[in-house]
N, C-alpha and C positions, 0 to 999 in steps of 0.2 A: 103584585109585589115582587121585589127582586134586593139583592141582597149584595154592596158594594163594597169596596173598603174605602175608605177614608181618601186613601190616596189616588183614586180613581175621581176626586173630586172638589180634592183643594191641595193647593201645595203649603209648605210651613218653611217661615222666616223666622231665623233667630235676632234674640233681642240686640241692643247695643250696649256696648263694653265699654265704659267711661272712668275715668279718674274723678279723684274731686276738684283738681285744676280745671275740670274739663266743663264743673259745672258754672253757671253766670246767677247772679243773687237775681237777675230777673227775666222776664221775658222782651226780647227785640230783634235787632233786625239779625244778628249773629247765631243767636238761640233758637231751640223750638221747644215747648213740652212735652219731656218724659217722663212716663205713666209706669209704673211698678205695682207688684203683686198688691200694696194694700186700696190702690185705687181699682181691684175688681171687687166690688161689694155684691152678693146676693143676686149676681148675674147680670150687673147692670156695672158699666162703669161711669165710679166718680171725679172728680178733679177737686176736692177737699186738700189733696197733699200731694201736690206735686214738685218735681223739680224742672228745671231748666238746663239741657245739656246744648254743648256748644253743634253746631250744624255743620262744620267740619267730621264728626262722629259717627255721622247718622247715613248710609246711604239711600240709595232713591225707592228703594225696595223697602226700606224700614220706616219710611212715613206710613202710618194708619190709615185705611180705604173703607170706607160703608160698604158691610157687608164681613168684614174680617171678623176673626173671634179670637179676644187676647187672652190666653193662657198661662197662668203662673205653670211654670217647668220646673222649679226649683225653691225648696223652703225646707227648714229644719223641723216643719211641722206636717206630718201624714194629712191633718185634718184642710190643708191650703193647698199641697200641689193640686195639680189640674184643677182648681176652680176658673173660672172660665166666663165669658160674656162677649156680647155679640158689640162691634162699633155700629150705632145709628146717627153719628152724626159728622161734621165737614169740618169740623177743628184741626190745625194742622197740630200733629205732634206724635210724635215717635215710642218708643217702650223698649226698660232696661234686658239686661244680657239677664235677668232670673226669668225673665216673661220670654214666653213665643207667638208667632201668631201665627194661626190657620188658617190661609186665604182662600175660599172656595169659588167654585167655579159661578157665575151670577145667577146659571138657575137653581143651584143649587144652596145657596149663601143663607135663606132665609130660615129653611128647614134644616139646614147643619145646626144653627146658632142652637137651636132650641135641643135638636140631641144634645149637644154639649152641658145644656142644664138637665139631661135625664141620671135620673139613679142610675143608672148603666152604663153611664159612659165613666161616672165617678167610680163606682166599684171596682170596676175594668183599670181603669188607671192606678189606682189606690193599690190594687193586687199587682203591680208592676213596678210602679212610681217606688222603689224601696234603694235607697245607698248604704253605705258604713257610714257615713255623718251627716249624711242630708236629701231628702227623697229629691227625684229627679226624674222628668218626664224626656226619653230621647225620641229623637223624630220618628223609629220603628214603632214607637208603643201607641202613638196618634195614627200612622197610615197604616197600621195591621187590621184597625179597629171596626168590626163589622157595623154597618149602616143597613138599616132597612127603607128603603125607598120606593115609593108607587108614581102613578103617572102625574102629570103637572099639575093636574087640577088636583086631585087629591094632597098632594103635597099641600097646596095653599090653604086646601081647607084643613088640615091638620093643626096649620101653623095657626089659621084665625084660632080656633075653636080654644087651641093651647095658648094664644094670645088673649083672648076674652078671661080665660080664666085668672090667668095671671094679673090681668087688667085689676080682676076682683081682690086679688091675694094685696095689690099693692095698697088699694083701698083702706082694705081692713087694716096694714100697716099703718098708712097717715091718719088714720081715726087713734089711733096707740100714741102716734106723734102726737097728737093734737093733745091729744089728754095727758101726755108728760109734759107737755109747753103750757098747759094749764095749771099741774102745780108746779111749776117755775114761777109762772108767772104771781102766781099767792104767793110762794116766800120772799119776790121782792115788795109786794104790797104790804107781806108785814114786817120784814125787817130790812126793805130798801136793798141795795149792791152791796155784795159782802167785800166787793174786792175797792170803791170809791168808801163804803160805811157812809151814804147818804142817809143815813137816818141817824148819825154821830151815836152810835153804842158802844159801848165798853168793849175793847179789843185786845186781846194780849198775842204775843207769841203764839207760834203753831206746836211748838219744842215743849211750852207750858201746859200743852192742851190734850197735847196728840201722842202717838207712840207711834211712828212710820218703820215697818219692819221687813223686809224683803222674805217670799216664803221659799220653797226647800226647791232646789234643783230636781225636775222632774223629765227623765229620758224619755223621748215621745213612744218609745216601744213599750211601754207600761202605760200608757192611754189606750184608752180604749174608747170606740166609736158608740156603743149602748152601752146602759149596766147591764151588768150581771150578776150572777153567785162571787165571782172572781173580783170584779169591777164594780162595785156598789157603789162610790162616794163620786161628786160632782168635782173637777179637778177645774179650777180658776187660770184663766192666763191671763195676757194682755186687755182683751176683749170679752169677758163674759167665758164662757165654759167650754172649755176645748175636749171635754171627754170624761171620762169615767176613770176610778184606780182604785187599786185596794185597799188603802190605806187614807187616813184624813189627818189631817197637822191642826184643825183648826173645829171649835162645835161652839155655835152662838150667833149672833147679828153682828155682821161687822161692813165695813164700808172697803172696798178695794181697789187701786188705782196703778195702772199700767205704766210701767215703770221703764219701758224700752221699746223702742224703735218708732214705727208711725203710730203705735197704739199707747204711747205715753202721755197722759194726763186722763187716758179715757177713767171715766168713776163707775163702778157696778156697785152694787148691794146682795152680799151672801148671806143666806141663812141657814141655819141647820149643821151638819158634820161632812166638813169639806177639806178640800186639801187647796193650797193656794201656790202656785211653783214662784220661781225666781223673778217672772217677768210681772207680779205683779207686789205691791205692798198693802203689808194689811194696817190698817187705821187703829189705832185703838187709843179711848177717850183714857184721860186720867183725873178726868174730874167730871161730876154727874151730868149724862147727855142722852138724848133719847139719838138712837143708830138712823131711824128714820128722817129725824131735822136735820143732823149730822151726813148721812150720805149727801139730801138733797143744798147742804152748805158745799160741800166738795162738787157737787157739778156747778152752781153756780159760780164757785172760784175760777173757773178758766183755766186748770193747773196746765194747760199745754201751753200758757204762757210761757211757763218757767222751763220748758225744754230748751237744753244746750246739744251743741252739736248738729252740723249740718247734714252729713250724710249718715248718720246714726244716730236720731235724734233720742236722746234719753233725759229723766229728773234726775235731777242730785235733792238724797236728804236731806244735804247741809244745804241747801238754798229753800229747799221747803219749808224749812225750821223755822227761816225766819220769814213766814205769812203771817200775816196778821187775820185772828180770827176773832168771828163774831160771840159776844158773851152774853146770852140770851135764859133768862131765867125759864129755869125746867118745864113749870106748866102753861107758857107760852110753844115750848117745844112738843109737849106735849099736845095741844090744841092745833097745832101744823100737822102732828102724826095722824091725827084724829081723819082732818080734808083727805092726809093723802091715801088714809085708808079706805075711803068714802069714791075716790075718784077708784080707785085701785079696784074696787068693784065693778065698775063699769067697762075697766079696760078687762077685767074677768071674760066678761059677756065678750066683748069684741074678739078676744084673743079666739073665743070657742068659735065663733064663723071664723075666724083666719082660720085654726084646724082646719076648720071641715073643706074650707076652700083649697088648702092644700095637700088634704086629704083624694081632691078630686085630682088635683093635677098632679100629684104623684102615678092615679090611675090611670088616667089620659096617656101621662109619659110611656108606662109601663106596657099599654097597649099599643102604643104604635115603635115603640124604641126598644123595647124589653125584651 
């Protein structure tokens, strides 16, 4: 084993710098797709939200190559710089001036990717990645970064052993999918599309129903990455839980829905004494409703319909207001909460093998990158 730096093994290209004239409503012969921080998901990248910049923009260097690893460099949020993922596949398409990417050398390409997903390279970046208004990752901070490396064959069997297990972590995940697309699919069998009301039910206003309330401005330097004595309460953002904070705004079952940028219309479910920041809105019924038929009413609405704006996409309340929701008597609500607490048991079980499966690949990580 021997010990490299980064820069001894890939070089790094910054992203592209666009206007909104610059962007095309679709993809052709002018255009290519560009991939930004919210298409790195969980170390894999998706194409759920992309845009279209024009191919005048882009040099020959900033098209994406299998083997590269796209790095958000820049975000208002500590918990997103340097998240990171390997390219596996031949799509042509480029990535915004917040993103960088780290082009490694090709025998080296397979075994970087996966440092890039260890605790150690995040910590490392995260103790660095710090601005006055926005963390930021500059090219010193990725080619200073120590690499641990063995001979080729080693190397590869690293990467199987650390690819098998992750093989397993994804598993466990589509098993979680599969049984949230099971109760979807029950509350359209019992109350049909809330957003066509194929089962013709009583429907009022959203305005008549709902209270949509935006929560408190939270500076990312008062997140915290664990609880603690300090940091005790679950802090909501866009997406589900961006951290820990001192303080809670919010104690009970409520439905929440992301209210700004790629992560606007996503629906989570909080419970307990929480704090909820700006980017996301808290639901609250004004007439009797059980929070669990009620959450799962707000994923099946599709609220990313109702996003405006194209390079910022966000909801306005005043267009929300006026959805039409479904008016469903309580102990039919009730008998949905029932399934979904019955299913909710099983994704229980599922969730404890995903632990444990990432449990191992934490340790894997930490032994060959740590």
């Amino acid at each position: 084993m021997k010990t490299l730096k980064i820069q001894e093994v890939a070089n790094q290209v910054r992203g592209v710098s666009y206007k909104p004239d610059d962007l095309h409503d679709s993809l052709n012969d002018s255009s290519v797709i560009l991939l930004r921080a919210n298409n790195i998901d969980d170390g894999k990248i998706n194409f759920d939200d992309v845009v279209y910049v024009d191919k005048s923009k882009v040099s020959k260097e900033q098209y994406l190559k299998r083997g590269d690893i796209l790095v958000c460099a820049s975000s208002g949020s500590k918990q997103l710089v340097g998240k990171a993922a390997s390219v596996d596949f031949e799509t042509e398409c480029t990535f915004g001036a917040f993103c960088k990417v780290v082009r490694p050398q090709e025998e080296f390409a397979r075994y970087l990717g996966k440092y890039f997903q260890s605790n150690t390279y995040r910590s490392k970046i995260s103790a660095v990645a710090i601005g006055a208004n926005i963390n930021n990752i500059r090219n010193e901070h990725i080619d200073t970064l120590d690499l641990r490396v063995y001979d080729e064959v080693k190397n590869e069997e690293i990467v199987h052993v650390i690819s098998c297990v992750q093989s397993i972590i994804e598993h466990r995940k589509q098993e979680i999918k599969k049984l949230d697309e099971l109760i979807k699919a029950r509350f359209v069998e019992l109350f049909g599309d809330p957003i066509t009301n194929t089962k013709c039910l009583e429907t009022k206003d959203l305005k008549n129903v709902l209270i949509l309330k935006a929560g408190d401005f939270t500076a990312a330097s008062d997140i915290s990455d664990e609880p603690n004595k300090t940091h005790s309460y679950p802090c909501y953002g866009g997406n589900g839980i961006r951290g820990y904070v001192a303080e809670y705004n919010q104690d009970g079952e409520y439905s929440l829905v992301g209210r700004q940028g790629a992560l606007s219309g996503n629906v989570q479910y909080a419970k307990g004494k929480f704090k909820n920041t700006e980017h996301a809105l808290l639901v609250t019924p004004i007439v009797e409703m059980n929070s669990i038929w009620l959450n799962q009413l707000l994923i099946n609405l599709d609220l990313k319909r109702y996003q405006t704006g194209a390079a910022q996409p966000g909801l306005s309340v005043k267009n929300l207001q006026e959805i039409q929701i479904l008016r469903v008597p309580i102990t039919e609500q009730n008998n949905f909460a029932d399934f979904v607490t019955q299913v909710d048991k099983s994704k229980v079980a599922v969730q404890k093998a995903l632990d444990e499966a990432q449990l191992l690949f934490d340790s894997l990580m930490q032994k060959y990158f740590g």
